[in-house]
N, C-alpha and C positions, 0 to 999 in steps of 0.2 A: 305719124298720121298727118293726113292735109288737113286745110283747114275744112274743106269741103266734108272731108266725115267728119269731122269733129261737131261742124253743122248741123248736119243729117243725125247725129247722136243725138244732138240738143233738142231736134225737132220731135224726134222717136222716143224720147224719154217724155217730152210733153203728151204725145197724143197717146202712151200709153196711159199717163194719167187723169185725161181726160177721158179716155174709154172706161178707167177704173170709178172712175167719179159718176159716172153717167147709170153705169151696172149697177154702183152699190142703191142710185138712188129708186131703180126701180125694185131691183131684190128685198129694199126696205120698206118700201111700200106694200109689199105682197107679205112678206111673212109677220110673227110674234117677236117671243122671246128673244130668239136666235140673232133676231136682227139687230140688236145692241150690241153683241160680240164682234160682228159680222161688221158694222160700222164704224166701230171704234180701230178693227185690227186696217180693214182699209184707209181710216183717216191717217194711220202709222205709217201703211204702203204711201200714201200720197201724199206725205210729210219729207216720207224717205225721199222721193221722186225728186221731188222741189230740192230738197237738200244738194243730190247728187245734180242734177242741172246747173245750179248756184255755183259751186263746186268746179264742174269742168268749165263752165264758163266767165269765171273766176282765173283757171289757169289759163284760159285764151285771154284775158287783157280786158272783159267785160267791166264794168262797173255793177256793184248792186245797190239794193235802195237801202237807205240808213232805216226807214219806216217798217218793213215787211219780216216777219218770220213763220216759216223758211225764205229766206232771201229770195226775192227777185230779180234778176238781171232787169236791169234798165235801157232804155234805147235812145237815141237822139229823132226828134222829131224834123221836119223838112225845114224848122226855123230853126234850128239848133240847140232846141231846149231837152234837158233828160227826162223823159215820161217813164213813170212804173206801170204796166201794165194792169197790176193787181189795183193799188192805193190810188193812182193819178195823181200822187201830192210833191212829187219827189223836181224842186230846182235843180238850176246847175249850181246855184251855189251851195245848197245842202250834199251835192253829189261828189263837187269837186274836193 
């Protein structure tokens, strides 16, 4: 696999989990009961999501944040510092 799908995975695994995030918070708002089960089993889904992100981008040579779980892949900013997208707390020398 190139790196370009491997990419395109990483991206597709985010924005399923961001659509999954987005449903549960309205489906939570509308129902009772149900939406405690319903909540909890999606925080799982989108625990799992992060994990597997983490994960394959981990096997591409990413860095993650030492602060976040589920891991977050960290990125370099235009000054060459590692930003966590999640936290924002993550140096390069906590990274390194």
């Amino acid at each position: 696999m190139d790196i370009d799908a491997l990419h395109s995975t990483l991206l597709s695994i985010t924005v399923v989990s961001e659509k999954v995030r987005a449903a549960a918070r309205e489906m939570l708002s509308a129902t009772g009961d149900a939406a405690a089960g319903l909540g909890k089993f999606l925080c799982e889904v989108e625990n799992d999501l992060r994990i597997a992100k983490a994960t394959l981008g981990g096997e591409l040579g990413f860095s993650w944040c030492p602060r976040c779980w589920p891991p977050e892949l960290i990125a370099t900013d235009l000054d060459g510092q590692l930003n966590c997208p999640v936290c924002g707390q993550v140096s390069y020398e906590q990274a390194a």
